[in-house]
Every structure is written in structure tokens, then in C-alpha cells.
N, C-alpha and C positions, 0 to 999 in steps of 0.2 A: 504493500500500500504506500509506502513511502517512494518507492520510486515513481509511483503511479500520480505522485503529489507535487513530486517535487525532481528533477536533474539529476542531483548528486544525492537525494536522499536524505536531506536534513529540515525537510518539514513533515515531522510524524503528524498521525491521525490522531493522539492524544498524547497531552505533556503533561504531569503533574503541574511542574513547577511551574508552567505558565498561566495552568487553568484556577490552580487551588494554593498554591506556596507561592503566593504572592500579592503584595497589597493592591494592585490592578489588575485582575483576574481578565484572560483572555482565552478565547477558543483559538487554537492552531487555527491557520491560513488554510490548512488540508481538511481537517472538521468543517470549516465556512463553505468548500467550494464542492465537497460531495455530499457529507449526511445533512447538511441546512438546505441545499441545492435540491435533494434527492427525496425528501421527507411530503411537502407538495404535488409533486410530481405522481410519484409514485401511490398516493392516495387518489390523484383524479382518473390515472389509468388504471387503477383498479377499481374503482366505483365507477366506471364510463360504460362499459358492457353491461353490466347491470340496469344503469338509469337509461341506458336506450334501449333495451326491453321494456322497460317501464314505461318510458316513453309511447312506443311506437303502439302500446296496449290503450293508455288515456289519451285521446284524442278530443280535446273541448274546442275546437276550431283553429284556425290560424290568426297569430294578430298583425296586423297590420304594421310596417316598419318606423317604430315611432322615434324621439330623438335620443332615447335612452337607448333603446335596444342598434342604435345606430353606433351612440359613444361607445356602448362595450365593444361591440365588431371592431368597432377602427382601433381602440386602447388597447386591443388584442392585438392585432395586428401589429402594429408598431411595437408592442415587446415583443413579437414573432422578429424583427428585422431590428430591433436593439439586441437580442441573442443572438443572433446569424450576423451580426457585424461583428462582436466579440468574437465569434469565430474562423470569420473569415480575416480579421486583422488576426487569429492567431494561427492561418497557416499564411500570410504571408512573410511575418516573421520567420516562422521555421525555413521557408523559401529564403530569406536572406541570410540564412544561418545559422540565426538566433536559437539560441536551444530551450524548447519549452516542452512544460509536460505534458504528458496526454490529458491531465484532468481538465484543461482550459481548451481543451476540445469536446471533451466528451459531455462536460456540465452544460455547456450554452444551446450543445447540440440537444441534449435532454428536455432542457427547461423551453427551447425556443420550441420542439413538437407540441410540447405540453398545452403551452399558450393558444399554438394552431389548434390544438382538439379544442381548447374552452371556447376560441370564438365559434368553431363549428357547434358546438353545445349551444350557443347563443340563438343561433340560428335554428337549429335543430327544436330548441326550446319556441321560439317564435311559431315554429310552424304546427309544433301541437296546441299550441294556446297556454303554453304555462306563463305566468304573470309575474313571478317571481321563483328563483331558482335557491335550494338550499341545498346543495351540490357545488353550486359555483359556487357560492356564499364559505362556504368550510375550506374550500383550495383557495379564495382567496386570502382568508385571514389566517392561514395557515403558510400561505407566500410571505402573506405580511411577518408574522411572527419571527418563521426564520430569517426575515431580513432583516431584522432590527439589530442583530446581532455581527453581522460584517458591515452593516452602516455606521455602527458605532466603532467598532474598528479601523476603518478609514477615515473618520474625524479623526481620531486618535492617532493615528500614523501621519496624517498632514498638518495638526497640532504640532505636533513634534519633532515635525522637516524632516522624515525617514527618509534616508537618499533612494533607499526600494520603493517609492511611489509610485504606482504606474499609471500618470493621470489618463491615459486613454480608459482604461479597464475601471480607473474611480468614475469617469464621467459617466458610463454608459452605466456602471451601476448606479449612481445617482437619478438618471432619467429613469431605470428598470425599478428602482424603489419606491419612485415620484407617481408613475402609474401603477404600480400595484396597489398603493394608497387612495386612487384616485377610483380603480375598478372595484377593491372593496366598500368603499362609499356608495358607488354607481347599487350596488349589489344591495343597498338596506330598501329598494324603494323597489315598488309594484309597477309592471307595466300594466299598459289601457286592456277592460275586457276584450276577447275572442271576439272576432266577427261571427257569427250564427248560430252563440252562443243561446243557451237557453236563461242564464240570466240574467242577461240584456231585455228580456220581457219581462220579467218580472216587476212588479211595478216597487215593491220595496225590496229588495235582494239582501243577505245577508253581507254583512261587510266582509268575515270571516273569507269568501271564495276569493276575493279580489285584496286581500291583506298579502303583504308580503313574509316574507320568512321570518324573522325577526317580530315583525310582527303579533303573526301565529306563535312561536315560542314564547313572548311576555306576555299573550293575551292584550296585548295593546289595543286590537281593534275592539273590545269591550268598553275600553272606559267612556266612552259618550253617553252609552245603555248608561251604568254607573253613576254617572255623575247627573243625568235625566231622573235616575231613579232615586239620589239626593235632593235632586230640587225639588221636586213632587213624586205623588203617585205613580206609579206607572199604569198607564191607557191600554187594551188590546191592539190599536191604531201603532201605539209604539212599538211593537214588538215586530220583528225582522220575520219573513219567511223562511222556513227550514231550508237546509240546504237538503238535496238532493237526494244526495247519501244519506239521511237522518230521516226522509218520511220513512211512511208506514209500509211504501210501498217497494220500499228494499230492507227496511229491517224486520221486517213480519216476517217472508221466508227464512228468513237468516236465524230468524228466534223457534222460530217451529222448526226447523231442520233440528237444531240444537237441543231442544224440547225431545223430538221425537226420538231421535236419536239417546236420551237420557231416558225414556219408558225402554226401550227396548234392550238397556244396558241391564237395567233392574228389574224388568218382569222376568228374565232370565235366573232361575234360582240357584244357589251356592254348591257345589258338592256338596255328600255324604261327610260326618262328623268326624271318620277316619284319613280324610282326604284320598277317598276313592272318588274318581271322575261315575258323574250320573252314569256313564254307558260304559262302565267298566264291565257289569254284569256279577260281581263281588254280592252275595249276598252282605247285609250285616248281620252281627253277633248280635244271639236270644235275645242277650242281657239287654240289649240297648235300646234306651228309651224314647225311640223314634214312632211318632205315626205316619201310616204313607199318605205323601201328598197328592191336595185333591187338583185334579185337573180342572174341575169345572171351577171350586175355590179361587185357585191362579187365573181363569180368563176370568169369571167374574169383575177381580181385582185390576187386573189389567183394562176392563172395558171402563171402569169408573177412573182410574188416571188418564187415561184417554179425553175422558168426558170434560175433562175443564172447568168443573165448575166450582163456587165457591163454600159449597157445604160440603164434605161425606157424611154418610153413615152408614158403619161399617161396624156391621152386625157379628162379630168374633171370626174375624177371618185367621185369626192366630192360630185354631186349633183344627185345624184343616191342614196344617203343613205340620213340620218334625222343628224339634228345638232351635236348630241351628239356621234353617228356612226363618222359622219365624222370627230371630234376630235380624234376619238380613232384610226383612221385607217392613222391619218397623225400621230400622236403621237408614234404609236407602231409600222408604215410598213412604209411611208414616208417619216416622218421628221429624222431633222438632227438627235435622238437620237433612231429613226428606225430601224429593221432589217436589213433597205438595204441601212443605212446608210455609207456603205464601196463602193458603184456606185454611178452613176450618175444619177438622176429625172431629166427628163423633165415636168413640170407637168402646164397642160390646166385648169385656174381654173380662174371662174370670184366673186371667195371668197376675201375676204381683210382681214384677219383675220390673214392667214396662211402668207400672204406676207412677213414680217419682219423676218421669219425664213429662207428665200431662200438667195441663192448667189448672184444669177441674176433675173432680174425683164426682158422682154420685154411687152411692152403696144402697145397692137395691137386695132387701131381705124378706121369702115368702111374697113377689110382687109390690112390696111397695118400699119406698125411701126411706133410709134408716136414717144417712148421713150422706153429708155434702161440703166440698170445700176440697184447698191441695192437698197434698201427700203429707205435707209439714204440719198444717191447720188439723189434719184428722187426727194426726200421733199426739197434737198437745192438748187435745181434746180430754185423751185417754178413755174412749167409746169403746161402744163395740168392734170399731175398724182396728184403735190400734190393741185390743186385747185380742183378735183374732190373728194379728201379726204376732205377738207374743207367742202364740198358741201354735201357731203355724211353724215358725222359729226353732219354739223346743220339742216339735215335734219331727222335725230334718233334721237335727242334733242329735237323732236318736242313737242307740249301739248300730256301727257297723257303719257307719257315714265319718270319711276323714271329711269333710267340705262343707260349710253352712250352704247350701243354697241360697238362701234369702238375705240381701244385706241391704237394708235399704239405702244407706250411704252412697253403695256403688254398686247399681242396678246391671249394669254392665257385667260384673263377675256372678250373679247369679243364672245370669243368663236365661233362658223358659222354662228352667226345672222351677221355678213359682208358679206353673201354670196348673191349676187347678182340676182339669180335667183328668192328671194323671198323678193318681196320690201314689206316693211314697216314702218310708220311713212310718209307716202308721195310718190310721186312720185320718182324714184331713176332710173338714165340713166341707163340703160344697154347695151352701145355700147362697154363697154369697155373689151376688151378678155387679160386677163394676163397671160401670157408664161413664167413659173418661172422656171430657175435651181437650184435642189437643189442637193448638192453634198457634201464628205466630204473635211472637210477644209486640207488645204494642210500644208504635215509633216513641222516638221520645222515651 
């Protein structure tokens, strides 16, 4: 690299003692002319393939050649022919003798294509209707950045009357610095809407489509709404037209794809409790306290997520599937963190499991209303509700059980062995019918 910098080799790529062990920290001459050089460059040609796919996809019309989109072309242009003049005074040099490195060919030769693609980008941009570019905008201020750094260098070396000055190579960097300053500028401002544009008719358009890049990123085109909705009320009259992308009529399929696709993930039920796949064909073991699941149960359930609407009720569909079904079916479609978690569950269930997730608890005993209220409100009660949880408790605690089933802390580790339909460890009442609302919690 060093010869690639320098003649004889004595401009490294990195110096301590210049950069860091010293009270006027500088970057080698070889650092300035390839990685500050090469750091722009090499960002807009690899984002360039990219954003002309992009391009060539959004087509909002062509705009018209206005005096902006003019300045950039020509500011482009002329750092295309201030690069390619550095390089061309650096092979006539080498023609005379002079011995120069290959980097003060190769940089000018890089940076001056560079330049040529952004004005073609400009153009390129004009003829799909983009109004402001945040492509160009990033290699601009990303030219700028690394130039700040051998600008201030070359004040510093002409301060100081460095007899290595080489005023041709300062001047042309000084013009090349003077317009990249001038193109990052050009780059904070919007050009005029697309000719046959669609909101050119609109009679109040959203400022947002025609905001520039900068713009869009601080939210700028907001503050007028802002500062309208400071002074007074806000009007229906005041309010902007959606854009495009945001009615109903591109984000509706977008949300029922996503919807649909979310039923069909979840009405699909979990393996077997041993982690046998459904269609292994593995029976389970005696002992295991699984019932088989109901098909009509499962479409039932699946026709009513389907359904959309904003009540269930859902008349004990927990005991139609096996323990581990039915965690997964209050988990993913029921429970509070469910699909249908945005309505309201009425849900018929004589499980104890699930209880501490619901809103409302009703305890229906011999057809009628014992008690009512949460999960926390029944136990401080000390009712029938929570002496039958006691009861229930020591009776899963019985000999021959290492495991509480029932915890109501964490509902979760109990799992459906609280589910009443299938007593174990004892005798266990089954009078009790639980009528739970589960709904989401309210905003605010």
C-alpha cells in the first residue's frame, strides 16, 4: 500500500505518531487520497443497482426539467471534469517524467465515475417522478464528511508554506469541495410534483408525498398541522387527504392476508405431549391423560375466528381437545395474548387453570350464580370459589403426585390438569360451571 501511495514508499496508510502522538493530529496524505476518497464512492455503487430496481418498479410520472434538477446535472458534471482534469494533468506529468503514484490516478479516476453515475441518478430520478432523492442525499454528505478532513489539511500545509504544495491538485480540490457543498445543499429541497401525477388532482394532497428527504426524517412537513392545531381546534376541512399507500384500499388486503394467514397458523393444533408428530401413527401411553380431539370442536372454533366479530361465546370448547391442545388454543386464539385478543370471550369452561387470565369470573352452582368478580376479588372473598380451590389443591396433593397441578400464581405451570372434567388424585366436585370474560384490557 505504500508504494501504491507514494514513489519511494514513505507515505504509509497509517502513522501513529502523526495521527495520535501529536499535538496537531493529522491523517497521512495516503489515508486522505484512498479510504476518505473511496468511503462515498463505494456506498453509491453499491446502493445504485439496488435503487434502480426500485426505481424502475415506482413509476409516479416524469417531472419536468426544472432549475434544480438542472443545477444538480451540471454541479455533477463539472466534478465529473474537475476529477478527469486531476487526472489527466497526472498523466501528463508522468509523460514529462515526473514520477507519480498510481493513487492520483486511480482516486480521481474512481471519484470522477462516481459523480457520472449520481448525475445519471438525477436524471434517472426525474424520469420516474421522485421529488427528492435520499440516496443522493447520504453520498452527498458522506463526500462532504470525508472532505473536511484533507480540506483542513491543505489550509494547514499553505499556513505553513510547505514547499510540497501542489497548488494545481489544492485548487481543483478546493473547487471539488466548493461543489460538493453546494450539491449537498441543492439535495435538502423537493423538486415540483410528476406530471400525471395522481396528486396533482387532489384538491388538498398530503404535504408528506411532495416533502423532501430531510424533510420526511424530522417530520418537518407536520408542523403547520401542529402549530394550526395550537392556534385553535382542529376542522375536518383541515385535515390532509391520505396518501395512497395508507387508504383502505391497499391496506385492507395487506391486513387480511396477514389476519388470514394468522387463523391458519393457529387453527392448526400442536403435537402429541411426547413430541410425536400428529401423523407419526405412535399410539400414546394408557396412563396418559389425553382426550381425543374433536374435529367438529376444531372447525366449529375455527369458523367463529373467521367470523370477525366482536363478541364470542364459547361454550367449553377446552374439553373437546387433550391438555396440551387446549393450552395452545387459549394461548394462540383465546387468551389475552390471542388473535382475538382485540373482542370480547365469553368462554364456558369448568378448567381452573385458565381462570387467573380472565377479566370476569361468574361461578354458576346447580344453575344458578353463586359468585362473581376476578380471580383475585373471589380468593379475598374466601367463598365458596376460593374454599373449592383449597379443596381442589389438597386434593392433587394427594399420595403419589410429585406436582401441585393447580397454582394459581402461575397458571401456566398447571397447565389443563385443573380441568374438571377429568378428576384425578380423588374425588373432585364437578358442580361447578365457570363463565369467564375474557376481553382486552381497556386503553388508558
Amino acid at each position: 500500500m505504500d508504494d501504491f501511495c507514494s514513489v519511494d514508499g514513505s507515505d504509509p496508510l497509517w502513522d501513529r505518531n502523526r495521527t495520535l502522538d501529536t499535538h496537531t493530529p493529522d491523517l497521512t496524505a495516503c489515508f486522505q487520497n484512498t479510504v476518505l476518497v473511496w468511503i462515498p464512492c463505494a456506498y453509491l455503487w453499491a446502493a445504485a443497482p439496488l435503487y434502480y430496481l426500485h426505481l424502475r418498479r415506482h413509476n409516479r410520472g416524469y417531472i419536468q426539467c426544472t432549475h434544480l434538477n438542472r443545477a444538480k446535472t451540471v454541479i455533477a458534471a463539472v466534478l465529473w471534469l474537475v476529477c478527469w482534469t486531476e487526472l489527466f494533468y497526472t498523466m501528463w506529468e508522468r509523460d514529462q517524467g515526473r514520477r507519480r503514484p498510481p493513487v492520483l490516478l486511480v482516486s480521481p479516476l474512481v471519484m470522477g465515475a462516481t459523480v457520472l453515475l449520481a448525475a445519471l441518478l438525477v436524471q434517472r430520478e426525474r424520469l420516474r417522478g421522485v421529488q427528492s432523492s435520499g440516496v443522493l442525499l447520504v453520498f452527498w454528505l458522506l463526500a462532504l464528511v470525508c472532505g473536511i478532513v484533507p480540506f483542513r489539511s491543505k489550509i494547514l500545509a499553505v499556513a505553513r508554506e510547505d514547499p510540497d504544495v501542489d497548488r494545481f491538485r489544492y485548487a481543483t480540490f478546493y473547487v471539488y469541495f466548493v461543489l460538493v457543498c453546494v450539491q449537498f445543499v441543492l439535495s435538502w429541497f423537493s423538486d415540483r410534483p410528476p406530471l400525471f401525477s395522481r396528486v396533482i388532482k387532489d384538491p388538498n394532497p398530503c404535504p408528506e408525498i411532495s416533502a423532501s428527504f430531510l424533510s420526511r426524517l424530522t417530520f418537518w412537513w407536520f408542523t403547520s398541522l401542529a402549530i394550526l392545531g395550537y392556534q385553535r381546534p382542529l376542522e375536518s376541512k383541515d385535515l390532509w387527504s391520505l396518501n395512497p399507500e395508507d387508504r383502505s384500499a391497499v391496506m385492507v388486503p395487506r391486513l387480511m392476508r396477514e389476519w388470514e394467514r394468522e387463523c391458519r397458523q393457529h387453527s392448526r393444533p400442536p403435537s402429541a405431549a411426547n413430541g410425536t408428530p400428529a401423523s407419526s401413527g405412535k399410539p400414546l401411553p394408557e396412563t396418559a391423560n389425553h382426550a381425543p380431539v374433536s374435529g367438529a370442536a376444531a372447525a366449529a372454533l375455527a369458523r367463529a375466528v373467521y367470523s370477525k366479530v366482536s363478541v364470542y361465546l364459547l361454550d367449553d370448547p377446552l374439553s373437546a381437545v387433550d391438555a396440551h391442545v387446549g393450552r395452545h388454543i387459549f394461548d394462540k386464539v383465546i387468551g389475552p395474548s390471542g388473535i382475538l385478543k382485540g373482542q370480547t370471550r365469553v368462554l364456558v369452561t369448568h378448567g381452573l387453570s385458565f381462570l387467573p387470565q380472565v377479566n370476569d369470573i361468574v361461578v354458576l352452582v346447580g344453575g344458578s350464580v353463586s359468585e362473581r368478580g376476578s380471580y383475585q376479588q373471589l380468593q379475598q372473598r374466601n367463598g365458596a370459589f376460593a374454599e373449592f380451590l383449597r379443596s381442589y389443591a389438597q386434593a392433587e396433593e394427594g399420595p403419589g403426585r410429585d406436582d401441585s397441578p393447580m397454582e394459581p400464581e402461575s397458571p401456566v405451570a398447571g397447565g389443563a390438569k385443573g380441568d374438571l372434567t377429568r378428576p384425578a388424585g380423588g374425588a373432585v366436585p364437578s358442580a361447578f360451571l365457570f363463565l369467564s370474560s375474557v376481553s382486552a384490557p381497556p386503553a388508558g
